[in-house]
LOSE-309241 format. One line per 8 residues: their letters; for each residue x negated, y negated, z negated of C-alpha. Coordinates in steps of 0.5 Angstrom, whole numbers, plus 2048, in hexadecimal, padded with zeros to 3 digits. Last residue first. Layout:
// residues N
A = X/Y/Z ~ ...
This chain:
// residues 599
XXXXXXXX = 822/7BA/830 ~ 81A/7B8/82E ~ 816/7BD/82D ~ 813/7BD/827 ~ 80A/7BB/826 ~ 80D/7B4/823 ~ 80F/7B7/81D ~ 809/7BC/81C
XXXXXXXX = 805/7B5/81B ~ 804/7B7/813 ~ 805/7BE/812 ~ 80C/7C0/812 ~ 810/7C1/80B ~ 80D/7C6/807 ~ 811/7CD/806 ~ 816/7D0/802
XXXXXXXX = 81C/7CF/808 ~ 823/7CF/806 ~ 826/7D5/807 ~ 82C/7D7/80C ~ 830/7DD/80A ~ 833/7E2/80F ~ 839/7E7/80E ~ 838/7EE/811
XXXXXXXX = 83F/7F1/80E ~ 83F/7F5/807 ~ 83F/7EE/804 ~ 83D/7EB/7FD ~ 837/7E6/7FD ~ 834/7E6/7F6 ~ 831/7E0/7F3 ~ 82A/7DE/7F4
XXXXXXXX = 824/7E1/7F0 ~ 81D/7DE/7ED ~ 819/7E1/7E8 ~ 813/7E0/7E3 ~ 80E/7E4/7E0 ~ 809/7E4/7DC ~ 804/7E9/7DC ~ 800/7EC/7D6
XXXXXXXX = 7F9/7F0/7D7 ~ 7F3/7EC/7D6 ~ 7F8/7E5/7D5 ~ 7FD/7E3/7D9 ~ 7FE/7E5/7E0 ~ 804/7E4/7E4 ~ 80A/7E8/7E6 ~ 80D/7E6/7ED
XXXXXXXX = 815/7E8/7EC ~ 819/7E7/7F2 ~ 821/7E8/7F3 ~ 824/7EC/7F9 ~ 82B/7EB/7FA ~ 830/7F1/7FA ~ 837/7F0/7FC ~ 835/7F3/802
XXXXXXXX = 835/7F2/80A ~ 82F/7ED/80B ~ 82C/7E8/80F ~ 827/7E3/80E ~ 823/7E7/809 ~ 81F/7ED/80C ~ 81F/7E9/812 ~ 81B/7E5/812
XXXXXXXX = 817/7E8/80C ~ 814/7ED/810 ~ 813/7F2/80B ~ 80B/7F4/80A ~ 80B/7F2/804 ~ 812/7F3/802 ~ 811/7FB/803 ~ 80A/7FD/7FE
XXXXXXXX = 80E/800/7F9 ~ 816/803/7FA ~ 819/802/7F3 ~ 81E/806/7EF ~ 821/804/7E8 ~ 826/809/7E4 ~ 82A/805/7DF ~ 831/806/7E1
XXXXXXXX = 833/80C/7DC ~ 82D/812/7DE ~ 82D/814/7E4 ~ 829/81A/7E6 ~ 822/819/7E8 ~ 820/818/7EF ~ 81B/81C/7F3 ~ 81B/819/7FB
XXXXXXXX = 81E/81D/800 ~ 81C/81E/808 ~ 815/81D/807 ~ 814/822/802 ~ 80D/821/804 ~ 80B/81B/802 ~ 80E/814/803 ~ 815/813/804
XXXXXXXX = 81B/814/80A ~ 823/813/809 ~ 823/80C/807 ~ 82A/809/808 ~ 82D/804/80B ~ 82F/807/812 ~ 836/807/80F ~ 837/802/80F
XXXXXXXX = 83D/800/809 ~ 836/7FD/805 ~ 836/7FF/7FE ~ 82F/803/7FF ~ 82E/80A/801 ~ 828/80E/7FD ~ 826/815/7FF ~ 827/81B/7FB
XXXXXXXX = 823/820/7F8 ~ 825/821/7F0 ~ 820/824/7EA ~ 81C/81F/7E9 ~ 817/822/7E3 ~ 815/81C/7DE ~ 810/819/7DD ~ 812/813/7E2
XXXXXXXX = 817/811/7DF ~ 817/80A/7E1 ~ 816/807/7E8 ~ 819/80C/7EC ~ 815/80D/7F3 ~ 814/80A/7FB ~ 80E/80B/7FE ~ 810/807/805
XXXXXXXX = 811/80A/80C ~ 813/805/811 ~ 819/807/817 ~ 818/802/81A ~ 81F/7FE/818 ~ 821/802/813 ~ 81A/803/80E ~ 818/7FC/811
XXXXXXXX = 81F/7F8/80E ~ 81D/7FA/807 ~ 820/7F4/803 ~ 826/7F1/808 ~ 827/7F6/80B ~ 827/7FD/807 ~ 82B/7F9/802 ~ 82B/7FA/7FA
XXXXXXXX = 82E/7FD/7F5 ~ 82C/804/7F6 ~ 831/80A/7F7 ~ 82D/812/7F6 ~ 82F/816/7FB ~ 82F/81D/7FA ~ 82C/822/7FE ~ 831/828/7FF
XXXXXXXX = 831/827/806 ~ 82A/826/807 ~ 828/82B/802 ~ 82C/830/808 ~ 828/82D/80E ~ 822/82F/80C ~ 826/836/80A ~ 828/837/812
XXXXXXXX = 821/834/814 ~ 81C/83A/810 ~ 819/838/80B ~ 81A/83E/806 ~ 815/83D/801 ~ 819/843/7FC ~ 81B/83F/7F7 ~ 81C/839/7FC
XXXXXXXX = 821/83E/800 ~ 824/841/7F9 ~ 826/839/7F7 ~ 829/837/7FE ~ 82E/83E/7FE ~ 830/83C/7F6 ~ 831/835/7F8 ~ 835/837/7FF
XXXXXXXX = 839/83C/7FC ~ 83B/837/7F6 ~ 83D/832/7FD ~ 841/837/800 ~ 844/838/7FA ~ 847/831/7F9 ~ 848/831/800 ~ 84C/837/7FF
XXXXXXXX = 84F/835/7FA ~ 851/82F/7FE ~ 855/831/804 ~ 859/836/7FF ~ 85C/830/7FC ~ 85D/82B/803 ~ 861/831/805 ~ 860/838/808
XXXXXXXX = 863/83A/80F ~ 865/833/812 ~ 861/835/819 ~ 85C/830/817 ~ 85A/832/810 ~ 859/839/812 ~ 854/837/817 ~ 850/834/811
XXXXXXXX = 851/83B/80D ~ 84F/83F/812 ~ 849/83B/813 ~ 847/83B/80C ~ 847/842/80C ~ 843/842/812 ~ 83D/83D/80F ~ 83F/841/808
XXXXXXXX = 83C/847/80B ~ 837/845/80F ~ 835/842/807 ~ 836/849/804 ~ 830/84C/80A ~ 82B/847/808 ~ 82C/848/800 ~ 82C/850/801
XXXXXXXX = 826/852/7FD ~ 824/84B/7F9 ~ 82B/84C/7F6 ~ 833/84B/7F8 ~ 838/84F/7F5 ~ 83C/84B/7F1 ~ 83C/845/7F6 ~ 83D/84A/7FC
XXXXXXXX = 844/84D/7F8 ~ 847/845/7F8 ~ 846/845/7FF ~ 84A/84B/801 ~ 84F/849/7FB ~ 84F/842/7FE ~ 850/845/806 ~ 855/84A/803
XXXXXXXX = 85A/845/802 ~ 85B/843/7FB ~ 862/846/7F8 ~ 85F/84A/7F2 ~ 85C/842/7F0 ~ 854/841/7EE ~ 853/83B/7EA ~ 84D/837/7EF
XXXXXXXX = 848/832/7EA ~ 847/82B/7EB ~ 841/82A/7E6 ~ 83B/828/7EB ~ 83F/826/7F3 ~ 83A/820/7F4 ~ 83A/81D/7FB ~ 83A/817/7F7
XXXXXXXX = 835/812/7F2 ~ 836/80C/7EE ~ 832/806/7ED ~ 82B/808/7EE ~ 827/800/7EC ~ 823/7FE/7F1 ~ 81C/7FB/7F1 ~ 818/7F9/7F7
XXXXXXXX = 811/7F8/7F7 ~ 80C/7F3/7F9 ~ 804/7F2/7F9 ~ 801/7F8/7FD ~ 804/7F7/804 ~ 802/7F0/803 ~ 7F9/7F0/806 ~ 7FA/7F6/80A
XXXXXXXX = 7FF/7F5/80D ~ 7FC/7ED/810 ~ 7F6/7F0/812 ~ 7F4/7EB/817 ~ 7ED/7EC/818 ~ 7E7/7E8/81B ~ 7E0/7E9/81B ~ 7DC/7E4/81C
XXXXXXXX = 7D6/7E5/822 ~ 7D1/7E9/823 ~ 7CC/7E6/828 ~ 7CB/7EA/82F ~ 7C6/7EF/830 ~ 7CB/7F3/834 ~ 7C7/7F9/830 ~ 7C7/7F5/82A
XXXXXXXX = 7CD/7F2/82B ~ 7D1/7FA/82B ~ 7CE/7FC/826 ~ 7D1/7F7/822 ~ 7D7/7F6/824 ~ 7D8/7FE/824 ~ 7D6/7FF/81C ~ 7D9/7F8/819
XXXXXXXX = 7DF/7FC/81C ~ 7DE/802/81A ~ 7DC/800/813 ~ 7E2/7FD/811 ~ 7E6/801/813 ~ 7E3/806/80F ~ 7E3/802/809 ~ 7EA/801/80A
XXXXXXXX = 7EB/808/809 ~ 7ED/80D/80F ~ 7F2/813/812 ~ 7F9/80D/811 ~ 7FF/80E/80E ~ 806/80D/810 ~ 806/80E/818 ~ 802/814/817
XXXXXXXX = 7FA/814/817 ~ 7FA/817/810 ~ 7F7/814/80A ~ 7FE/818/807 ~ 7FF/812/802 ~ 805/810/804 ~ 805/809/806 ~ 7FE/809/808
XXXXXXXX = 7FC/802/80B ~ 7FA/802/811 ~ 7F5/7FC/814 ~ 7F8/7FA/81B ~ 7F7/7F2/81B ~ 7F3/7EF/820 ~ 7EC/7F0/822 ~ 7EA/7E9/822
XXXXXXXX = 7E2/7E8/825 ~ 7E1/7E0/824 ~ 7DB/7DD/826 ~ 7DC/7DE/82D ~ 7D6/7D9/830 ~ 7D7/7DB/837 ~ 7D5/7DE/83E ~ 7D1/7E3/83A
XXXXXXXX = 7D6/7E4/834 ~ 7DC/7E6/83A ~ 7D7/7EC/83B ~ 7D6/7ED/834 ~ 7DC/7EC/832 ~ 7DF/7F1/837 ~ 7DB/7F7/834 ~ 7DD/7F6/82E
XXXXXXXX = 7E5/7F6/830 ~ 7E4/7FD/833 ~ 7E0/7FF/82D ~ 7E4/7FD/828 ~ 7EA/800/82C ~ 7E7/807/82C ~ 7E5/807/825 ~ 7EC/804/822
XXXXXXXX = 7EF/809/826 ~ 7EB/80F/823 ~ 7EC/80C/81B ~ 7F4/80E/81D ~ 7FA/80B/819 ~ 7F9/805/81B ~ 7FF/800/817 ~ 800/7FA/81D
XXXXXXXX = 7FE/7FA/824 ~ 7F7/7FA/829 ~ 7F6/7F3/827 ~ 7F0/7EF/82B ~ 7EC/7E9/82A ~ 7E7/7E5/82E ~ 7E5/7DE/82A ~ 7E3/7D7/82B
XXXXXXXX = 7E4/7D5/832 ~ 7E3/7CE/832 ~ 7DC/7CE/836 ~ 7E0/7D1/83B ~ 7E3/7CA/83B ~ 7E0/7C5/841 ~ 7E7/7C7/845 ~ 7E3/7CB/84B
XXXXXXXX = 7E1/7D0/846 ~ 7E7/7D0/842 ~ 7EB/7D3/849 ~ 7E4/7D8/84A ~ 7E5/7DA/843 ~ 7ED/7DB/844 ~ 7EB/7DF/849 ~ 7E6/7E4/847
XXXXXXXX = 7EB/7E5/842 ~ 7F0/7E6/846 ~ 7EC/7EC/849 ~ 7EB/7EE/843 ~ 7F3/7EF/841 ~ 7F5/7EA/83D ~ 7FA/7EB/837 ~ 801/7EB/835
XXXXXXXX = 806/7F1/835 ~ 802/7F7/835 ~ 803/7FB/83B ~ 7FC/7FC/83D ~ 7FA/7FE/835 ~ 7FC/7FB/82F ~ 803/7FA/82B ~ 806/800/82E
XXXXXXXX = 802/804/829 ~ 807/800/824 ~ 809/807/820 ~ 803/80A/820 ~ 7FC/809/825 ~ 7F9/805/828 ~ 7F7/803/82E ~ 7F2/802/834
XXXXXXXX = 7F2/7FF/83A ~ 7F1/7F9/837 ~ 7F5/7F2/837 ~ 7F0/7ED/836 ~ 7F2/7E7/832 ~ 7EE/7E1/834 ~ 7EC/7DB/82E ~ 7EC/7D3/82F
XXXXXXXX = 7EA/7CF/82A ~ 7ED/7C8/82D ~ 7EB/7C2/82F ~ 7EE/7BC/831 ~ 7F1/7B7/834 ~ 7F7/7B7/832 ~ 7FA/7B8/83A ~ 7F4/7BB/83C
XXXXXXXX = 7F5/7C0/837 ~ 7FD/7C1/839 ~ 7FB/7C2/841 ~ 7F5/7C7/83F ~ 7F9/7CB/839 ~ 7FF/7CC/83F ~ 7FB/7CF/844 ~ 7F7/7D4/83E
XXXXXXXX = 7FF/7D7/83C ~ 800/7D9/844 ~ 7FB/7DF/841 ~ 7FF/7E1/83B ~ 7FC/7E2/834 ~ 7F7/7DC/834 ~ 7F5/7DA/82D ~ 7F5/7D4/82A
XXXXXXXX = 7EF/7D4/824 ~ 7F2/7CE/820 ~ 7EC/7CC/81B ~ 7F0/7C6/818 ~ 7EF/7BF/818 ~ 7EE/7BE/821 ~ 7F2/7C4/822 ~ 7F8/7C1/81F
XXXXXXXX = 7FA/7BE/826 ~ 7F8/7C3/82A ~ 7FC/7C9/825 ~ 802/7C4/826 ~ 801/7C2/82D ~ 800/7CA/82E ~ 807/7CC/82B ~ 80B/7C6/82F
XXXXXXXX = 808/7C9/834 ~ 80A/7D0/834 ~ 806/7D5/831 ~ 808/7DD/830 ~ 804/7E0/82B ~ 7FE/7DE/827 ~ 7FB/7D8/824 ~ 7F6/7D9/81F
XXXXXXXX = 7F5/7D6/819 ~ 7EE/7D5/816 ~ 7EB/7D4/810 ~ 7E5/7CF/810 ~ 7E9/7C8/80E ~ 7EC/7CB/809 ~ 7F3/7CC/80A ~ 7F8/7C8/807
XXXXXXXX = 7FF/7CB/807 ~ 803/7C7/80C ~ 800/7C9/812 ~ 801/7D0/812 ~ 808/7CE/811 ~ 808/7CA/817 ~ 804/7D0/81B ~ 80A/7D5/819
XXXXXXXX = 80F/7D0/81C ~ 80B/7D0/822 ~ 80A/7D7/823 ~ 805/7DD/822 ~ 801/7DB/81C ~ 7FA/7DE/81A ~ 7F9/7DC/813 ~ 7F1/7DA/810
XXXXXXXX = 7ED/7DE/809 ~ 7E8/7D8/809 ~ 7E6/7DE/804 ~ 7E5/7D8/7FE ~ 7EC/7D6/800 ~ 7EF/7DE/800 ~ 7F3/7DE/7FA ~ 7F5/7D6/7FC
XXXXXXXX = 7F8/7D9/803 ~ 7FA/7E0/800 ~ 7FF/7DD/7FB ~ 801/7D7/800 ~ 803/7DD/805 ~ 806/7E1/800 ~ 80A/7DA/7FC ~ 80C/7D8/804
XXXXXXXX = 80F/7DF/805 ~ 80E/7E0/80D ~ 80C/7E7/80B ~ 808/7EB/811 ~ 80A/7E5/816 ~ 805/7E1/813 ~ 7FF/7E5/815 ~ 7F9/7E4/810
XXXXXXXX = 7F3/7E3/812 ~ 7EC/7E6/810 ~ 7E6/7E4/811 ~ 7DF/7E7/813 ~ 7D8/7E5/814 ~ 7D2/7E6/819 ~ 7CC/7EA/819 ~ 7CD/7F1/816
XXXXXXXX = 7C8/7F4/812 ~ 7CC/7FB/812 ~ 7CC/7FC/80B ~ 7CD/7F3/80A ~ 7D2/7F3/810 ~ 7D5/7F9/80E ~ 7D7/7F7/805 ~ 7D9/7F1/809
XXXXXXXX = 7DE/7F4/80C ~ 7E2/7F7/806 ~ 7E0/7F1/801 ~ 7E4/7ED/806 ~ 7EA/7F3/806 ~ 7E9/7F3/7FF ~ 7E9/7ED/7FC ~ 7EF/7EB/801
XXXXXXXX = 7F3/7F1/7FE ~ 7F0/7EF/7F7 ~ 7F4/7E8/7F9 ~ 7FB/7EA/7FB ~ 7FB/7F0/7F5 ~ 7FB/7E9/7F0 ~ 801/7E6/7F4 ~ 805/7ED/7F1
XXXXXXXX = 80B/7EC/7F4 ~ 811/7F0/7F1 ~ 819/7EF/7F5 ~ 81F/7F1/7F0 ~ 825/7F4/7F3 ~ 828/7F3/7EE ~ 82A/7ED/7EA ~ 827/7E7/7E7
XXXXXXXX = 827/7E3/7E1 ~ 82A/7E7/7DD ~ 824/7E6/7D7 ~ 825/7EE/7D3 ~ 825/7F1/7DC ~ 820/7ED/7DE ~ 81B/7EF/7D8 ~ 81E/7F6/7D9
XXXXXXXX = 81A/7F5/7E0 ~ 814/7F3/7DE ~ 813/7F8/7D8 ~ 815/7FD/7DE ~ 80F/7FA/7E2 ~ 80A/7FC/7DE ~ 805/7F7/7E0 ~ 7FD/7F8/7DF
XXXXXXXX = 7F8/7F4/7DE ~ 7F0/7F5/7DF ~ 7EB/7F6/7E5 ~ 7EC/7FD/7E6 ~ 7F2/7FB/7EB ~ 7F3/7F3/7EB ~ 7FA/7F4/7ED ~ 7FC/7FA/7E8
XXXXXXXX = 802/7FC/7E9 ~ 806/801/7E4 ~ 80C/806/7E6 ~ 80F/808/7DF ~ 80E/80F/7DC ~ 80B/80D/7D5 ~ 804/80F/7D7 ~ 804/80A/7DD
XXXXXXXX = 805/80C/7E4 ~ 801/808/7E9 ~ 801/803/7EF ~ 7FB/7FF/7F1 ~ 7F6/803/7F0 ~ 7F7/805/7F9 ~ 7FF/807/7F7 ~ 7FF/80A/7FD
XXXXXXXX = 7FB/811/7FB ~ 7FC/810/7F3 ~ 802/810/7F3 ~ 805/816/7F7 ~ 80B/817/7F5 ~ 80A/81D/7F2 ~ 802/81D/7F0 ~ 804/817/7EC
XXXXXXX = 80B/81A/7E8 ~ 807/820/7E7 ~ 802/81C/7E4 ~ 807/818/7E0 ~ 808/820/7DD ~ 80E/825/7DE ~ 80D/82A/7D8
C-alpha cells in the first residue's frame, strides 16, 4: 500500500523543501510560507481554482511573498543567534542582489518584508541602481554598487549618495581614478568600499567566481595602493567597507572557512590604517536543491546555522588576536532568500517513446531473425535475461542490414522493433530485479524511459536547468499517495530539442517517477526554479506557445489565502521570437534625468 510517506521520502521533500514544501494527506503538494507558525496552501485547490475561473493558462508561475520574509527572518535571526552565542561586538546586515530576481513585485517584497531588518540591495548596474532608487529605502539600509562602473554609473551613485547610504565599491583598479575626478567634479563625498580578490575559492558550479582568476577584484597590492591614492586625495576617511565573493551556491563548508580566514586577516590589516565599519562576505550561501546535504553542485554539506556560525566565528577570533574592532557584518545572500518562495507549474499533455498495446502477429513467412527474437522473449528469465538480450542486439542487427540491402520490408522492419522493444522491457525488469547496475542495463532504462510532454518552455520558465545545467526538485502536484510506475523525463512543446529536463533530484538522478496519464489533468511542478531564474532572461525571449502567468497567494485569516492572478496572452511560434515588455518599475528618481548622457 503506497503511502503519502513514500511519496515524501521518494522525491526527497522533506530534505529541499526546508518546511516550506510538503505532501498533504490528500495527496496533493502543500506549502507552508510561514512553516510551523501557521497557514498552509494546498496548491492543487489553487490550481482548480484557476482551471473553474479561465483566467489563466498554464504554465502557471506561484510566488509566495510570505517565504521572502521568513527567509529574511531567518537568515538575520541566523547570524544574530552567533553573535550573541559568541559575543560578538558588531552588527549584521542583509542585502539582497537584484540581479538574482530583478522582478519588481520580489524585490519591493523583500524591501518592505525587510524594513524593520534595514535588509538593503546590492546593484551591479546603473539601470539596477535607478530601480533601487525608486523603491524608498529607509535611510539606514544600504545599497551597494558593485560591478563594472563607468562614469555615468559613479556620478549616479555620487549624486544620490548625499540622501541614500550608497556604499560604491571598487571592483576593478582603474575604477578608483574615475571616482576621484567624478567626486570632485560634484563635490562629494562618497562611501567607498574595496573588493579583495582572494587567493582563495570556492567551490561548486561557480567556483571560478572566486580565486586569483576571478573576474573582478583587487589584489593586496592593489589594495595598498588604492589606499595610498585616497590618502593623498583626503578620502581614506571615506572607505567604509572591505568585501570579497568567492562565488555563488558553496557547496563545501571548508571553502567557507579558509576564505574567512583569508579575508579575516585582510580586514584586520586594512582595519589599522582605516576606519572599515563594513566587513561584505558577499554572496555563496548554498541552497540545497536535492536534499542530499552533499558538497555536489546541487546541495551543500551544511546548515544556515553553521554558516553563520563560521563566519561570526573567524571575524572574531581574528579581531581579537589583531586587536582591531568588529566591524558589521555584511552578507549578500540573495539565493538563499528567493529560491524558496516560487515555483513553476506545468500541465503533463501528452507523452511519447510509448509502444504499450502494439502487439506483433506472427506470420509463417517471417524472417528468421523475428522468429529468433520472438523465441528469446518467451523463454527470457532471471537465469538468462543478459545472454537473451545480446541476442536481440544481433538479431536486431540482422534485420537492420536486411532493411537496406532490400531483403525484407517496411513490415518485417517494424515487428522486429516491436519485438526488440518487448525484449528490452522484459531484459530491463530482470536486471532491476536482479540489481544489476551494470552500464549495458543503465543504458537500457534510458531507451525505454518515457518521455512525458509538458505544456511549457524550458527557456523561457526554467532557463537555469539548460543554461548551467542547474538541478531543480521538480514533482507532480497531486497523486501523491499514489504509487508512480513510469520513469521518464519531461520534454516541453518547444521543437529545441535541448528543451528537455533530463537530470532531477535523488538518486535515480536520470529519471523521475511519473504517474500514468489520466485524460489531460496530470499537473507537474518544478519548486523552488523561478526564485533563482534570472528573470531577464528568462522572459524576454522565448521559442514556445507557452507563456508563463503568475499567481501570488495572499494570506486571509489563520489558515485561508486569497488569491489572485495575472497572465498575458499566448505567443505561438516554435521559432525564437522576441517579446518587449513594458517596464513595472517606478519612473527615475527625482534628478536621474540630468544624470544621462547627452547624445
Amino acid at each position: 500500500m503506497w503511502t503519502i510517506e513514500d511519496s515524501t521520502n521518494l522525491y526527497g521533500v522533506d530534505g529541499w523543501g526546508n518546511g516550506y514544501f510538503s505532501i498533504n494527506e490528500e495527496g496533493n503538494l502543500s506549502v507552508s510560507p510561514r512553516k510551523e507558525a501557521g497557514g498552509t496552501v494546498d496548491v492543487m485547490e489553487i490550481v482548480e481554482a484557476i482551471e473553474e475561473a479561465e483566467t489563466a493558462q498554464f504554465p502557471i508561475l506561484f510566488r509566495f511573498p510570505q517565504i521572502l520574509e521568513d527567509r529574511l527572518q531567518e537568515i538575520n535571526g541566523a547570524f544574530l543567534a552567533s553573535m550573541e552565542e559568541l559575543e560578538y561586538r558588531g552588527g549584521y546586515r542583509l542585502v539582497f542582489p537584484m540581479k538574482v530576481n530583478q522582478r519588481k513585485e520580489v524585490v519591493e517584497y523583500i524591501v518592505n518584508g525587510g524594513r524593520d531588518l534595514k535588509v538593503g540591495l546590492e546593484v551591479g548596474t546603473k539601470a539596477e541602481l535607478l530601480a533601487a532608487l525608486s523603491l524608498g529605502l529607509g535611510p539606514d539600509a544600504l545599497i551597494i554598487c558593485n560591478g563594472y562602473k563607468d562614469r555615468d554609473y559613479l556620478r549616479l551613485a555620487l549624486k544620490f549618495g548625499e540622501t541614500n547610504k550608497i556604499v560604491i565599491v571598487i571592483d576593478i583598479f582603474e575604477e578608483i581614478f574615475d571616482l576621484l575626478r567624478c567626486s570632485k567634479e560634484l563635490s562629494a563625498k562618497p562611501i567607498l568600499g574595496l573588493r579583495t580578490k582572494l587567493f582563495s575559492r570556492g567551490s561548486g558550479r561557480w567556483e571560478e567566481s572566486g580565486g586569483e582568476l576571478s573576474k573582478f577584484g583587487l589584489s593586496t597590492a592593489e589594495i595598498l595602493e588604492s589606499m595610498e591614492i585616497l590618502k593623498e586625495n583626503g578620502m581614506i576617511d571615506r572607505l567604509k567597507m572591505l568585501h570579497f565573493h568567492i562565488g555563488s551556491q558553496i557547496t563545501d563548508i571548508r571553502k567557507i572557512k579558509v576564505a574567512m580566514n583569508e579575508a579575516a586577516r585582510i580586514y584586520a590589516k586594512v582595519r589599522k590604517v582605516a576606519e572599515v565599519e563594513y566587513f561584505n562576505v558577499g554572496g555563496g550561501l548554498s541552497v540545497d536543491y536535492d536534499g542530499s546535504q552533499t558538497p555536489t553542485p546541487a546541495s551543500a554539506n551544511y546548515t544556515l546555522q553553521e554558516y553563520s556560525n563560521d563566519v561570526v566565528y573567524t571575524l572574531q577570533r581574528t579581531c581579537d588576536e589583531e586587536e582591531v574592532p568588529c566591524p558589521t557584518i555584511v552578507s549578500e545572500s540573495g539565493r538563499a532568500i528567493a529560491a524558496y518562495h516560487s515555483f513553476l507549474a506545468f500541465r503533463v499533455i501528452g507523452k511519447k517513446n510509448s509502444k504499450d498495446g502494439l502487439e506483433v502477429v506472427a506470420e509463417e513467412d517471417d524472417p528468421v531473425q523475428i522468429e529468433d527474437m520472438r523465441q528469446a522473449l518467451e523463454n527470457m528469465d532471471l537465469e538468462n535475461y543478459a545472454e537473451f538480450y545480446h541476442d536481440a542486439l544481433h538479431y536486431r542487427e540482422e534485420l537492420f542490414n536486411a532493411f537496406n540491402l532490400g531483403n525484407i520490408g517496411l513490415e518485417e522492419r517494424s515487428k522486429g522493433d516491436l519485438l526488440f522493444w518487448k525484449v528490452c522491457q522484459k531484459a530491463a525488469s530482470f536486471a532491476e530485479a536482479d540489481e544489476n547496475d551494470s552500464e549495458e542495463f543503465e543504458s537500457l532504462k534510458k531507451l525505454l524511459s518515457k518521455k512525458y510532454i509538458g505544456n511549457f518552455s524550458l527557456f523561457q520558465s526554467v532557463p537555469d536547468m539548460w543554461g548551467v545545467q542547474q538541478i531543480f526538485p521538480t514533482m507532480p502536484l497531486h497523486r501523491l499517495d499514489e504509487e508512480p510506475l513510469v520513469k521518464g523525463t519531461i520534454a516541453d512543446i518547444t521543437c529545441d530539442s535541448d528543451g528537455e529536463i533530463r537530470s532531477f533530484a535523488g538518486e535515480n538522478s536520470d529519471f523521475l517517477a511519473l504517474h500514468d496519464l489520466r485524460g489531460t489533468r496530470t499537473t507537474s511542478s518544478a519548486p523552488s526554479s523561478w526564485g533563482l531564474t534570472r528573470t531577464p532572461w528568462g522572459t524576454s525571449t522565448t521559442s514556445s506557445a507557452a507563456s508563463t502567468r503568475s499567481t501570488s497567494p495572499s494570506r486571509r485569516g489563520a489558515g485561508g489565502y486569497r488569491r489572485w492572478w495575472k497572465g498575458t496572452p499566448a505567443r505561438s511560434s516554435c521559432g525564437s521570437s522576441t517579446t518587449s515588455r513594458r517596464s513595472s518599475w517606478a519612473r527615475s528618481p527625482p534628478g536621474a534625468a540630468a544624470m544621462r548622457p547627452k547624445v
